[in-house]
C-alpha positions in Angstrom: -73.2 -11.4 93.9 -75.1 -14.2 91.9 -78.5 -13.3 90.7 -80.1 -15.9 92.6 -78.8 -14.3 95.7 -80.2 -10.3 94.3 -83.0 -12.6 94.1 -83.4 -13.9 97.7 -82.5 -10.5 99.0 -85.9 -9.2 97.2 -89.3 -9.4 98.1 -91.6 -12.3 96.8 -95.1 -11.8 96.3 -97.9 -12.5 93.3 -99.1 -10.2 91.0 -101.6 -10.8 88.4 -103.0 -8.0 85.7 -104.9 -8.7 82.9 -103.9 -7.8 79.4 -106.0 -5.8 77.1 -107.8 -7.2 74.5 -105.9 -7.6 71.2 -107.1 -5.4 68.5 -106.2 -4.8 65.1 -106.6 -1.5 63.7 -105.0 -0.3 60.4 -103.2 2.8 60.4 -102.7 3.2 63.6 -99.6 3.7 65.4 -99.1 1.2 68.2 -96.4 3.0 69.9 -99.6 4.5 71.6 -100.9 1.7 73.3 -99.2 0.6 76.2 -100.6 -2.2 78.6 -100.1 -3.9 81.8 -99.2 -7.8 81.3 -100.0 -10.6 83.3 -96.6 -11.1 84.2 -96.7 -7.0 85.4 -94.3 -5.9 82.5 -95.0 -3.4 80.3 -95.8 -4.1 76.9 -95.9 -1.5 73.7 -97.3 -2.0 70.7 -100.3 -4.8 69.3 -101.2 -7.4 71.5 -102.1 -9.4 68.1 -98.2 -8.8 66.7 -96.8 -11.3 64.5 -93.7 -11.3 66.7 -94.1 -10.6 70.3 -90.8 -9.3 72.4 -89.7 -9.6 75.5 -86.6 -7.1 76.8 -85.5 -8.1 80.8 -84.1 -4.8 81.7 -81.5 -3.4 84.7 -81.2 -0.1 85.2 -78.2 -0.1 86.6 -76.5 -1.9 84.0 -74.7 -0.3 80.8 -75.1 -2.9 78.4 -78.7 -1.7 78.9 -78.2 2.0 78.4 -76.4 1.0 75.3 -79.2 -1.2 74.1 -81.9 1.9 74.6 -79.3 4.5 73.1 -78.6 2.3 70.2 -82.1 0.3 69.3 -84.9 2.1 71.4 -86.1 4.5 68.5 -85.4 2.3 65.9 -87.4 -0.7 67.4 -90.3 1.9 68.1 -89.6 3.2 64.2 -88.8 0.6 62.5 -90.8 -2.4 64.0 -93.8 -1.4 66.8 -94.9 1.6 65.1 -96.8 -0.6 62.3 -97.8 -3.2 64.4 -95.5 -6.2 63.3 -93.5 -6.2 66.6 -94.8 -5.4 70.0 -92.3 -5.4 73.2 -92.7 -6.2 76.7 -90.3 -4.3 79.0 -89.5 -6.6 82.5 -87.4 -6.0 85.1 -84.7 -7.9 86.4 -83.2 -5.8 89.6 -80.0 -6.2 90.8 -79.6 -3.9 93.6 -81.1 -1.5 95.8 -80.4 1.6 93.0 -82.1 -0.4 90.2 -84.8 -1.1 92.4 -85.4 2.8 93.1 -85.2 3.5 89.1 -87.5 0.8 88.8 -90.2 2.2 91.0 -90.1 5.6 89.3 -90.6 4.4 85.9 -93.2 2.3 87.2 -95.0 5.9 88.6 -98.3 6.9 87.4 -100.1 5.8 84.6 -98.9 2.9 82.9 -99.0 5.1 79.6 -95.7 7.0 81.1 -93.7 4.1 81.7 -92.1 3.8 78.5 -91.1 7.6 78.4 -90.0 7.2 82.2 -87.5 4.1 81.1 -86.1 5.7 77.8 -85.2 9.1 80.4 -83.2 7.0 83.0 -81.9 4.7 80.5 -80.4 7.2 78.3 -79.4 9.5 80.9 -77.3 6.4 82.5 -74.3 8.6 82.4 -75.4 11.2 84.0 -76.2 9.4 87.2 -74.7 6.3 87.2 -71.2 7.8 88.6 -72.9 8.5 91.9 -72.5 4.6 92.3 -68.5 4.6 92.9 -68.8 8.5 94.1 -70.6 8.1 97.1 -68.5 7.4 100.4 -69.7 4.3 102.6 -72.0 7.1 104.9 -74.2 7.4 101.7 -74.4 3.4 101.0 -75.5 3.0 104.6 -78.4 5.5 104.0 -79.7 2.8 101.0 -79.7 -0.1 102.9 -80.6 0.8 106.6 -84.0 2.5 107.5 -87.6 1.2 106.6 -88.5 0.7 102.9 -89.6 4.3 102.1 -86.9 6.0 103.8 -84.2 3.5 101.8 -85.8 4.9 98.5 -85.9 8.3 99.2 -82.3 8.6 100.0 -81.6 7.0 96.9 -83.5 9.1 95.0 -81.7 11.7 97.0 -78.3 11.5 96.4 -78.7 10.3 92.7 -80.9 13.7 91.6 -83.6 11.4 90.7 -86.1 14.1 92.0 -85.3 16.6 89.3 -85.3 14.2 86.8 -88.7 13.2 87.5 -89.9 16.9 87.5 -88.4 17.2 84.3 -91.2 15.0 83.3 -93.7 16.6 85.1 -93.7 14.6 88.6 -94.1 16.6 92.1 -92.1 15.5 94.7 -95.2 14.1 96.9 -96.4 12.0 93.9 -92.8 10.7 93.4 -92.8 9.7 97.0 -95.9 8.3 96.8 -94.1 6.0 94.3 -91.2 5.4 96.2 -92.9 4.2 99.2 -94.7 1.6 97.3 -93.5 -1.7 99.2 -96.2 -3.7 97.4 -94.5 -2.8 93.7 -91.1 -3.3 95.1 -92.2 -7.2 95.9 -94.0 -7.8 92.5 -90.5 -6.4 91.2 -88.6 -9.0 93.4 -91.2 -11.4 91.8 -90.5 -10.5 88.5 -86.7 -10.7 89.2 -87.6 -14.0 90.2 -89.3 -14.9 87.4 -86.9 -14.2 85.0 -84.2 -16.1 86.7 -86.3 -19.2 86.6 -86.7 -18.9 82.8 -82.9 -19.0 82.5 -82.0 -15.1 81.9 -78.3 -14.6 83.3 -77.8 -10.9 82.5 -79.3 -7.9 81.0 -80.2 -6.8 78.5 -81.9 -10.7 77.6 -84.3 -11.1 75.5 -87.3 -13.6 74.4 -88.8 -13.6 70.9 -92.0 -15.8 70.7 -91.3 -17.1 73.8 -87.6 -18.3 73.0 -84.6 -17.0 74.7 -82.5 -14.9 72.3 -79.1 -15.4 72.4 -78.9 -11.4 71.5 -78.2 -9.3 74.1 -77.8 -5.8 71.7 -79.9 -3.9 69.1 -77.5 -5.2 66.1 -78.6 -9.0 67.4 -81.5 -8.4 67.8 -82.8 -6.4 64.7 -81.1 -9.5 62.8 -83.1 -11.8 64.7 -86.5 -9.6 64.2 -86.5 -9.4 60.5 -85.8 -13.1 60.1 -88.6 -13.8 62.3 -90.7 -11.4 60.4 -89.8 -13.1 56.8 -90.6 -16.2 58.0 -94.2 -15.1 59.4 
């Protein structure tokens, strides 16, 4: 299925948040600060970086686990941590298990989220099986029922429970999350978004705005330290 029809199959809706305020302050280690962006991603790091990434993410794809496994700590290390680089995390979703991940790593406050994505990202294998696993009578329990009951089956039958209480979540406050139909359409946007802007797969990136033609850490870091010699 093409992304423009994962697209059309989403829900549309418009979601505005304001940024922080950049500041600067030396010594400090900007893997700490964590905002809300306009466009509702997630972005770590200084608002005021000289280089400013953006990472379009699927949860359900490998070539994402692989990017977090690979680049995550090192881009957090090597490059946010002193404030040269900050990243934006978006989501691009491409089915109706993505869309569940997506709504749990978007639970609670936005400080979590970055610990929530590295946990499903990097525990891909673990879960991911379920996909192909799972007869049709299981499939028909993700796409039939209202909104709330779709995501709580899915979080069902892929453990996703336990792996949230393994970061502290109770199950109300996880269902809480789950039955959020408001975040699941400002996802959809998102999605949306990102086609429009000429991403064709995940992981995608944008650096200052550009679209990368690096779609792993190796690219990318190449990429990131000729932007920053230039800057």
């Amino acid at each position: 299925m093409t992304l423009a029809k994962i697209a059309a199959l989403a829900f549309a809706a418009a979601l505005s948040i304001g940024a922080t305020t950049p500041q600067t302050l030396p010594g400090r280690d900007w893997n700490r600060a964590v905002a809300v962006t306009a466009a509702g991603g997630h972005l770590l790091g200084n608002p005021a970086a000289e280089v400013k990434l953006v990472e379009f993410v699927s949860y359900t794809c490998p070539h994402c686990s692989a990017f977090e496994k690979a680049g995550g700590s090192a881009l957090q290390v090597g490059y946010v941590a002193s404030g040269k680089v900050s990243v934006e995390v978006r989501h691009l979703v491409r089915d109706p298990v993505d869309l569940t991940v997506a709504l749990l790593t978007n639970c609670g406050n936005p400080s979590r989220f970055f610990g929530n994505h590295a946990l499903f990202l990097r525990g891909q294998d673990k879960w991911i099986p379920r996909m192909s696993l799972t007869g049709p009578a299981f499939q028909q329990r993700w796409t039939t029922g209202d909104f709330a009951t779709r995501m709580r089956a899915i979080a069902t039958d892929f453990g996703f429970y336990a792996m949230m209480a393994s970061r502290g979540y109770d199950r109300p406050t996880v269902d809480r999350c789950l039955a959020d139909e408001g975040k699941g359409r400002r996802l959809a946007e998102m999605t949306q978004a990102a086609i429009e802007a000429g991403v064709k797969g995940t992981p995608s990136f944008l650096v200052d705005g550009a679209l990368s033609d690096a779609h792993d850490w190796r690219g990318l870091e190449t990429e990131l330290r000729a932007r920053l010699k230039r800057s």
